[in-house]
matplotlib code that plots the C-alpha trace (Angstrom):
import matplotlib.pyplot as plt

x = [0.0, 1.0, 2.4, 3.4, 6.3, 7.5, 10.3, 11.9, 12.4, 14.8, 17.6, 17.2, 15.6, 18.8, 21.9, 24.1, 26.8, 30.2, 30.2, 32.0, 31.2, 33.5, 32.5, 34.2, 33.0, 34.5, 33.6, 35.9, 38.5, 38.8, 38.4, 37.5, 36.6, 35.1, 35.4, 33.9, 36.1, 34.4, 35.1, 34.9, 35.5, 38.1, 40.1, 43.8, 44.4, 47.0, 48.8, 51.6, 54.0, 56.5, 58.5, 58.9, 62.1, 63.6, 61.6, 58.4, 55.4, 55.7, 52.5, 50.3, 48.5, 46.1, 44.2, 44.6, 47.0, 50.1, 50.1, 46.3, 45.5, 42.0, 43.4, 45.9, 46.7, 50.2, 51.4, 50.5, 46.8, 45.6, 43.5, 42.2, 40.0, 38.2, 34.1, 33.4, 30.9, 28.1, 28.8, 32.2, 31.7, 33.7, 36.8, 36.8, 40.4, 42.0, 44.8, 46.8, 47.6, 49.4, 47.5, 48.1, 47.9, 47.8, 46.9, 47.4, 47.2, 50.8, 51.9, 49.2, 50.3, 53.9, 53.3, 50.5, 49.7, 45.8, 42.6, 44.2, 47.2, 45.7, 43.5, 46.2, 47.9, 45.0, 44.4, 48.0, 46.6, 44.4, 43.0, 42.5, 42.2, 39.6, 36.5, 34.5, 35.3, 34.9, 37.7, 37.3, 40.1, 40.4, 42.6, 43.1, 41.8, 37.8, 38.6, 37.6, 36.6, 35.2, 37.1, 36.3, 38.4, 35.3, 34.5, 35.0, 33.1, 33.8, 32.7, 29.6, 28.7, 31.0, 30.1, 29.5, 29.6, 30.4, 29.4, 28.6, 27.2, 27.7, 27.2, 27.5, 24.6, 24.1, 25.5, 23.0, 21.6, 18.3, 20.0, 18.6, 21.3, 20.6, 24.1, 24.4, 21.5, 22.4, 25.7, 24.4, 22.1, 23.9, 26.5, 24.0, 22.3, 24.9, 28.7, 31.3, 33.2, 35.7, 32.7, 29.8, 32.0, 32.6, 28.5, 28.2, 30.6, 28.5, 25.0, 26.8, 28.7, 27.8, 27.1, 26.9, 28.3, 30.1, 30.3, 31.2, 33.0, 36.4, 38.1, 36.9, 38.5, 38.3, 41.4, 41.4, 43.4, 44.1, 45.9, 47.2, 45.4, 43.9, 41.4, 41.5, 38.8, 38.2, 35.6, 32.8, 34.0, 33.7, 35.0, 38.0, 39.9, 43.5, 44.7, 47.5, 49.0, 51.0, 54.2, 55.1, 54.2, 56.3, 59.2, 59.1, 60.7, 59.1, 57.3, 54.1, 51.4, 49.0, 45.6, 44.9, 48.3, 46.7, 43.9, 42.9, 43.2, 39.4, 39.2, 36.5, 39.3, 41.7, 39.1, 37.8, 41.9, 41.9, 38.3, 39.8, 43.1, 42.1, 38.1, 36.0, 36.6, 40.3, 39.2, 36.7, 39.7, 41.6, 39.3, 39.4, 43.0, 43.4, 40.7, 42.6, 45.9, 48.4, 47.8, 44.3, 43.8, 45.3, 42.4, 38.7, 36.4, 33.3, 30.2, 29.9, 32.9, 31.3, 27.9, 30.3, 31.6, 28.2, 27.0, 29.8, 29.3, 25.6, 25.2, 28.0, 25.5, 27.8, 25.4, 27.5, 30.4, 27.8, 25.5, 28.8, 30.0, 26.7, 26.6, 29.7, 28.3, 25.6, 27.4, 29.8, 26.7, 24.0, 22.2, 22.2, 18.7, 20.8, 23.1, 20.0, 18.4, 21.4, 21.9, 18.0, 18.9, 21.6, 19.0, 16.5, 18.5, 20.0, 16.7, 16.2, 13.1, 11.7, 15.0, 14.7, 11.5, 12.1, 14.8, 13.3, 10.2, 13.5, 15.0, 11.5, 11.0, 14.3, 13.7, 10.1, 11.6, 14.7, 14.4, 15.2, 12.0, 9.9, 11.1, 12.3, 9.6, 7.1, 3.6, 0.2, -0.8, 2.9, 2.2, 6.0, 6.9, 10.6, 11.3, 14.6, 16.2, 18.3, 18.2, 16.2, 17.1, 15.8, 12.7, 11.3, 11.9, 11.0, 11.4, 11.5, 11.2, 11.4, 10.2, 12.8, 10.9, 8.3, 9.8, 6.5, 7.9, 6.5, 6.9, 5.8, 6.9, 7.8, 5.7, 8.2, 5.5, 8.2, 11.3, 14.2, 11.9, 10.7, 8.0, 5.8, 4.0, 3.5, 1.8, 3.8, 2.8, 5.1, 8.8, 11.7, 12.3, 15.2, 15.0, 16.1, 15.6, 15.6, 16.6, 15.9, 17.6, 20.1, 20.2, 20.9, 20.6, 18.5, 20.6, 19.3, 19.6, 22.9, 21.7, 22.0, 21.7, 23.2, 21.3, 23.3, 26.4, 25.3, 24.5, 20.6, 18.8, 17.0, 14.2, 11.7, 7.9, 6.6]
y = [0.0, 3.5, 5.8, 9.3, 9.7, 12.3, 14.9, 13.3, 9.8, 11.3, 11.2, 7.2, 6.8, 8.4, 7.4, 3.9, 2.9, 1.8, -2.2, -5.1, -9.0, -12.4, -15.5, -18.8, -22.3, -26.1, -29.3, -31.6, -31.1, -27.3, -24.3, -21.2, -17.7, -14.8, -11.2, -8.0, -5.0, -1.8, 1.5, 4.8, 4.0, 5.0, 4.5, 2.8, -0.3, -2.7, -6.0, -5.8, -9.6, -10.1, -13.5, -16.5, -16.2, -18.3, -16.4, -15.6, -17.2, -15.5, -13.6, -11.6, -8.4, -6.1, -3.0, 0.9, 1.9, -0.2, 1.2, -0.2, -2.7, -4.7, -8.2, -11.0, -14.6, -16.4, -19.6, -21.5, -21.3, -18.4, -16.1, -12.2, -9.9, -7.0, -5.8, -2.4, -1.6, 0.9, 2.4, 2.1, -0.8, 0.6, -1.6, -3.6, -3.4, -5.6, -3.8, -7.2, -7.2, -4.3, -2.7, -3.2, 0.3, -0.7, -3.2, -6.7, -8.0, -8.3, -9.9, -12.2, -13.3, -13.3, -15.2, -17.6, -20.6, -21.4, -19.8, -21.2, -19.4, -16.3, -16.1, -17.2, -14.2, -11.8, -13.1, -11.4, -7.8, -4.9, -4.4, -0.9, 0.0, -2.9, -1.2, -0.6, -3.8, -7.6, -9.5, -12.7, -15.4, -18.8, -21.4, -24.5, -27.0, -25.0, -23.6, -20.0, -17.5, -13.7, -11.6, -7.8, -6.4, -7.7, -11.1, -14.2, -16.2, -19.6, -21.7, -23.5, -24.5, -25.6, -21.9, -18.0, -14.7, -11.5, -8.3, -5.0, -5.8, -6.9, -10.7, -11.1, -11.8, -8.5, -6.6, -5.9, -9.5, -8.6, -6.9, -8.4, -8.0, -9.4, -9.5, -12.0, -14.2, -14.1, -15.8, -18.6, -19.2, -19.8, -21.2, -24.2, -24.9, -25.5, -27.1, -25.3, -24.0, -20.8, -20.5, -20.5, -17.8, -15.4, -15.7, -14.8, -12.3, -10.7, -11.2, -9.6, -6.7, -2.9, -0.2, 3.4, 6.3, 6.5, 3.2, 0.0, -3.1, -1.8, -5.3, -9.3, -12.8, -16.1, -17.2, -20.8, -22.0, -25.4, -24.6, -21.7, -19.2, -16.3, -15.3, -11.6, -9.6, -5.1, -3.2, -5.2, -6.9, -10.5, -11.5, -10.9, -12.3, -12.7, -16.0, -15.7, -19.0, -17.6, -19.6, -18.2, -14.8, -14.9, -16.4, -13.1, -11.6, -7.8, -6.1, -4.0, -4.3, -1.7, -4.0, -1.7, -2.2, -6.6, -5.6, -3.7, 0.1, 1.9, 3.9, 6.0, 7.1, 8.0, 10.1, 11.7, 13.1, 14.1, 15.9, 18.1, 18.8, 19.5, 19.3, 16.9, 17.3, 15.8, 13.1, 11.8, 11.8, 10.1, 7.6, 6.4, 6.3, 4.4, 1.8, 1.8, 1.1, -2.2, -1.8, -1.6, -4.7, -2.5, -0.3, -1.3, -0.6, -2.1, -0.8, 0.0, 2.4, 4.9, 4.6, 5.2, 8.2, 9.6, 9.6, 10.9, 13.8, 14.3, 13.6, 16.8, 18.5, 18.9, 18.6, 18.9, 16.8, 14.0, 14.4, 13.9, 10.5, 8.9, 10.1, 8.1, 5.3, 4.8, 4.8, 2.2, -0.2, 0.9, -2.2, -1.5, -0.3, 1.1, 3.6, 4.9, 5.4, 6.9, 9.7, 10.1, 10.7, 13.6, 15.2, 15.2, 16.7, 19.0, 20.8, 18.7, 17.0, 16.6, 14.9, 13.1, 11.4, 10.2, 8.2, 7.0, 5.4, 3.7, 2.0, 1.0, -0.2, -2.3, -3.2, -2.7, -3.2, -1.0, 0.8, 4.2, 4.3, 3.1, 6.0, 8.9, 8.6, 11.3, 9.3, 11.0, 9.3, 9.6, 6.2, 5.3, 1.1, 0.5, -3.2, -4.7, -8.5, -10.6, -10.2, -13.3, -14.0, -10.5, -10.2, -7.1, -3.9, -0.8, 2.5, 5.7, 9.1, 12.6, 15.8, 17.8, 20.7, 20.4, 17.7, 15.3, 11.7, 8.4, 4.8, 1.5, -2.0, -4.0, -7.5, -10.3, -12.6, -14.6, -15.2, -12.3, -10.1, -7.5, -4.3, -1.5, 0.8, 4.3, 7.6, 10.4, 14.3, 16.3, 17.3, 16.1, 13.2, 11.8, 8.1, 4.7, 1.3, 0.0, -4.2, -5.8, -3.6, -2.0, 1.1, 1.6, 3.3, 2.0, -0.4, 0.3, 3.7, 5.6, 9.0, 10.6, 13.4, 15.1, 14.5, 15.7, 13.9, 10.7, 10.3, 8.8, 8.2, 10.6, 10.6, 13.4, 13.1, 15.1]
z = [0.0, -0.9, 1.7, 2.6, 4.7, 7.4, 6.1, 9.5, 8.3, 5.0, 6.9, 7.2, 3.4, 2.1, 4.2, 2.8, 4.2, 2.6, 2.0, 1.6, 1.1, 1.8, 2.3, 2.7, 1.6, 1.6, 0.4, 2.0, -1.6, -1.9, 0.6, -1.1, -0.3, -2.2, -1.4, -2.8, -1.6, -2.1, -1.7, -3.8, -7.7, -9.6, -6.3, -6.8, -5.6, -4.6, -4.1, -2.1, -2.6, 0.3, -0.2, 2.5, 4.2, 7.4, 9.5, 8.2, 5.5, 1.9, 1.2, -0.7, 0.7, -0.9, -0.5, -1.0, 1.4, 2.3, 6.0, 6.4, 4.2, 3.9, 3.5, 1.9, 1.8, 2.8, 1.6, 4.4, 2.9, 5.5, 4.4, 6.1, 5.1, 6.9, 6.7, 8.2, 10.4, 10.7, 14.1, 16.5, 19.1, 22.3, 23.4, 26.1, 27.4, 29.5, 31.5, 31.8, 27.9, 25.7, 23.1, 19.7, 18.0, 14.5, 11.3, 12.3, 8.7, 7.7, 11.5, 11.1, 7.4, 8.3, 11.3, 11.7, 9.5, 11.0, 12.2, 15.7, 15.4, 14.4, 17.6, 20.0, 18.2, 18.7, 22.7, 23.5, 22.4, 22.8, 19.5, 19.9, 16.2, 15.4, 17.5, 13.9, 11.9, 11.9, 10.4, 8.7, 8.9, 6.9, 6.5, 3.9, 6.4, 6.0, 9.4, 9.7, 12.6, 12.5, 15.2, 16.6, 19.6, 21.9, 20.3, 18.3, 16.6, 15.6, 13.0, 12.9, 9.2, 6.1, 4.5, 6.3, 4.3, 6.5, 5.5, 7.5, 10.6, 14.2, 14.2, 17.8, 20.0, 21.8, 18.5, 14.7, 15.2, 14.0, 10.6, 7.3, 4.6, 1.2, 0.3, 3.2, 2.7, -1.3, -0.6, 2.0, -0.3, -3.1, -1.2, 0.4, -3.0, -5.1, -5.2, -4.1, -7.2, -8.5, -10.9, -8.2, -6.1, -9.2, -9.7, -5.7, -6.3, -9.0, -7.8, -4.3, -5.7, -5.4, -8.0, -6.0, -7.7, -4.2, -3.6, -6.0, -6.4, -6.6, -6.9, -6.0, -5.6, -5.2, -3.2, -3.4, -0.5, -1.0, -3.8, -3.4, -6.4, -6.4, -9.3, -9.2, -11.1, -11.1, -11.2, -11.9, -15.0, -13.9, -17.7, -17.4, -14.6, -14.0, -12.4, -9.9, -9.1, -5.0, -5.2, -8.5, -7.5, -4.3, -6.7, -8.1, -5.0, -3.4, -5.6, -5.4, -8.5, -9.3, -9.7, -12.3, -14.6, -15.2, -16.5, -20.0, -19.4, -19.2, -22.2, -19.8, -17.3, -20.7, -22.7, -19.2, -18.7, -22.1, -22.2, -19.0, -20.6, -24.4, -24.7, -26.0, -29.8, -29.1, -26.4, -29.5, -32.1, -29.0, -29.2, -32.4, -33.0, -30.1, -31.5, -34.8, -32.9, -33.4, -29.1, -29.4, -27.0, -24.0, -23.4, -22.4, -25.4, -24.4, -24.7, -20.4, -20.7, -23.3, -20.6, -17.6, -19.2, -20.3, -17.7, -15.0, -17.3, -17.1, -13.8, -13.9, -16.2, -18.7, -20.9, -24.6, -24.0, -22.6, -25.6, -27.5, -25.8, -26.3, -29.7, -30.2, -28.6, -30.5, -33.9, -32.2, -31.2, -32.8, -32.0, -28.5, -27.0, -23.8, -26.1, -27.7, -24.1, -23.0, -25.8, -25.2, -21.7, -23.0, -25.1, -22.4, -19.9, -21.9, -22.9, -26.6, -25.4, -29.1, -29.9, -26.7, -27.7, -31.0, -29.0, -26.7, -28.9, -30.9, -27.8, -26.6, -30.0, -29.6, -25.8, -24.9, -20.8, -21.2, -18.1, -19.2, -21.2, -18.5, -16.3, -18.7, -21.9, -21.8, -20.0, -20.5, -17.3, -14.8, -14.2, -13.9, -14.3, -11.8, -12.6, -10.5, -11.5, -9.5, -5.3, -4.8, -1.3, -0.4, 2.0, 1.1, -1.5, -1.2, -3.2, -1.6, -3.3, -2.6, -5.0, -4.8, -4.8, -2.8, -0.4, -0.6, -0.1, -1.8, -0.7, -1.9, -2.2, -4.9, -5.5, -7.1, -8.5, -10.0, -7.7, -8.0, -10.7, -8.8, -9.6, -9.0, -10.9, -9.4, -10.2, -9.9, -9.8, -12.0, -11.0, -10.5, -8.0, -6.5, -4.9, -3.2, -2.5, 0.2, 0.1, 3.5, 5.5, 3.2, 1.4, -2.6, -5.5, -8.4, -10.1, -14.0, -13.6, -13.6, -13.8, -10.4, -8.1, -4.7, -1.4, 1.7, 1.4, -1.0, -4.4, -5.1, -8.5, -10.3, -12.9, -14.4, -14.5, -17.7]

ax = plt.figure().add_subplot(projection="3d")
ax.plot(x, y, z, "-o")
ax.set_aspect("equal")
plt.show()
């Protein structure tokens, strides 16, 4: 049922917090863990390789600061990652122990071999720098354990996925996260496999404007490799096989230098430096290059790029990148919706229409048309695939000029295809869903606008 909100409440429809997901899994041959780091894109990251030596494990480390890293693996098969959490949880010292004023991440992976070492290891200390994260450790025997300053928790099942809550009893117990149930439920239905991770991975990873998928693997530690994927593209992956790494002596790697270079990012530097005119003829003599297999040309890149710069109103040089787009897959009902996007926002709205009839013409459920194309009626169609362990849905929205606030609920008739229809008065509106008890922006929709600090989705009733 339809429902008006209190002006009060915005401050929970619109706040997200930062997330990450890792989960572990074993079938009595192969112990395996996922993990979704995510953080603000375009954000560099890291693997740091430290070889074995006569007193310490060789191991891997990664993350986006060396000083503070979010996790690695050793060659003992130990694996550590780290899950933020909402809100601080206040230390409980113990005056007979020292503190430990820092990252234990690199002691533990120089140091410890087990889950069992690593909490013998952690009993000595203080954690006084782990009062707003859970860490998860795993080992190549399936053992694993989550530890905060206060608590740990040991295992209990063959699989567990952590994300950004307080698992233990008197913490977020009653905390729905989809990302969490999506991976235990994948996780029990299905054989444990690299390939069933990278789908958990997918179906798990975020898409804010302010807060993504930066980078994922699937450490296999049994035998010692680590499938390494960025920024969402879970096509291409790199495979790291640890001992030959570590052969390789100390050396840092930008995750960024594996992978094909983003055309996006390169054309974005050059549109700041020169203008748009010479980012486009960047563009195709780079496509026309013997090294045209170093950059990124997919279809997602030229999106990416129109739409940072929309969502910057810079309303030419978008209108320009999707313009390119659509000559380079004209087939594609999503680059026509995009350009119609850039002509709608831009003040073409003839221009805008014509486009939009086309893509709907080519996609009759590309979402842009259901929320963008010009409706005699505002009835406005928001259709989400995929979160099929998810309880509830919700959207939330907000005229952002007069303040009124809309909710309803999406029905899923058919498992993980979720909808709802709304009528909506003129204006422009900004909005959220709300998954369980999680916060996000609307997944088909990259067009976005400001609220307080965090980015939301934005649409136009005509």
């Amino acid at each position: 049922m339809k429902k008006y909100l209190l002006v009060s409440l915005l401050v929970f429809i619109f706040g997200r917090i930062s997330a990450c997901t890792i989960f572990t899994g074993s079938n009595g041959k192969s112990v395996l863990v996922g993990n979704n780091e995510d953080y603000s894109p375009g954000t560099k990251s890291f693997l740091w390789v430290r070889p074995r030596s006569n007193v310490r494990n060789g191991y891997i480390f990664w993350g986006f600061r060396e000083k503070y890293p979010e996790g690695g693996m050793n060659d003992k098969g130990l694996f550590i990652d780290a899950a933020a959490l909402p809100e601080e949880i206040a230390i409980k010292r113990d005056p007979a122990k020292p503190d430990f004023n820092g990252y234990l991440t690199e002691k533990i992976l120089r140091e410890c071999a087990s889950v069992a070492d690593v909490i013998a290891l952690v009993g000595k200390y203080n954690l006084t720098w782990q009062q707003k994260a859970q860490i998860m450790v795993a080992d190549k025997s399936g053992d694993y354990a989550i530890i905060h300053a206060n608590y740990i928790i040991r295992k209990e099942a063959p699989v567990f996925a952590l994300t950004n809550f307080a698992i233990n009893v008197t913490g977020d117990s009653h905390f729905t996260c989809w990302r969490k149930n999506t991976a235990i439920a994948e996780l029990t239905a299905h054989p444990i496999s690299v390939d069933l991770f990278r789908d958990i991975l997918f179906k798990t990873a975020q898409r804010q404007p302010d807060n993504a998928t930066v980078y994922s693997q699937v450490c296999d530690l049994s035998k010692g490799i680590i499938y390494l994927y960025q920024n969402l593209n879970f096509q291409q992956v790199d495979t790291i096989s640890l001992d030959d790494i570590l052969k390789k002596g100390r050396h840092n790697i930008l995750i960024s230098s594996i992978f094909p270079r983003s055309i996006s990012r390169v054309m974005e530097r050059k549109i700041e430096r020169s203008g748009i005119t010479k980012a486009l003829k960047l563009y195709h003599q780079l496509k026309q290059s013997p090294g045209e297999s170093v950059y990124d040309f997919s279809e997602n890149e030229l999106d990416d790029l129109g739409y940072r710069l929309l969502n910057r109103k810079r309303f030419e040089e978008a209108m320009a990148v999707f313009k390119l787009n659509k000559e380079v897959y004209p087939q594609s009902a999503n680059a026509v919706a995009g350009l119609a996007n850039a002509f709608l926002l831009g003040g073409a709205t003839e221009q805008a229409e014509t486009l939009y009839r086309k893509a709907g013409e080519m996609d009759s459920f590309n979402p842009y048309v259901g929320i963008f194309k010009h409706k005699n009626d505002n009835l406005f169609s928001f259709r989400i695939n995929g979160f099929s362990a998810a309880n509830h849905i919700q959207i939330y929205l907000k005229n952002l000029r007069s303040n009124a606030t809309i909710s309803i609920e999406l029905n899923a008739s058919i498992p993980g295809q979720w909808a709802a229809k709304i009528n909506l008065p003129p204006g422009e509106y900004s909005y959220s869903y709300k998954v369980d008890d999680s916060w996000m922006i609307d997944p088909n929709n990259k067009l976005t606008t400001r609220v307080g600090q965090y980015s939301n989705s934005y649409l136009i009733s005509r």
